[in-house]
N, C-alpha and C positions, 0 to 999 in steps of 0.2 A: 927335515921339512915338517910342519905342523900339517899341512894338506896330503892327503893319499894322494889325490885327484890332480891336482897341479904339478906339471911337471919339473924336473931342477935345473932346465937349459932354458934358452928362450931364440931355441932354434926354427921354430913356425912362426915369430916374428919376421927372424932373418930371411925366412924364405920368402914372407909374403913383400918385403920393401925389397927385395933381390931386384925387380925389375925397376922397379925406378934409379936403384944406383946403378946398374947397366946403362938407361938411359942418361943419365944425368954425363958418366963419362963418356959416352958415343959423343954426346953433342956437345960437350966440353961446360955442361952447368950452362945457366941463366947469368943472362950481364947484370940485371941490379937486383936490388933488394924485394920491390916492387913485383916483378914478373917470378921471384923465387916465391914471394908470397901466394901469388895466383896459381901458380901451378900445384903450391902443396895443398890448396883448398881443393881445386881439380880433383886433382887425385885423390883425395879424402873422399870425397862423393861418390867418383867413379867409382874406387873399390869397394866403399860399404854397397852401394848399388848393384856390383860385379857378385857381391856375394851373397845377396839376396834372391836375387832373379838369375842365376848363371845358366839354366835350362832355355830363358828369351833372353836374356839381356838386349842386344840388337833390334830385337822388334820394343822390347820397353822403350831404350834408351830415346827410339826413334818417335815414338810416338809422345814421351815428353818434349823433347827438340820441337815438333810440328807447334 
């Protein structure tokens, strides 16, 4: 590796989409193309958001919703 600092797996990716391929197989995936789009926007939001504010998240997320 030319980086010290970067590591040579990209196992804190894997962890962090862990939860949505859980979900994706629980609920058997999304029926079209459409609603696959929407939810990978979703979740784009939600978890740069989740990891910003993880101390409120719930009181944030809520008070953007209102």
């Amino acid at each position: 590796m030319d980086y010290e600092d970067l590591p040579c797996d990209k196992n804190k990716a894997e962890r962090d989409l862990r939860h949505f391929v859980i979900k994706r197989k629980i609920s058997f995936g999304t029926r079209n193309e459409k609603t696959s789009r929407i939810f990978e926007t979703l979740a784009t939001v939600f978890m740069t958001f989740w990891k910003k504010t993880k101390k409120n998240f719930f009181s944030e997320i809520t008070y953007l919703c209102i």
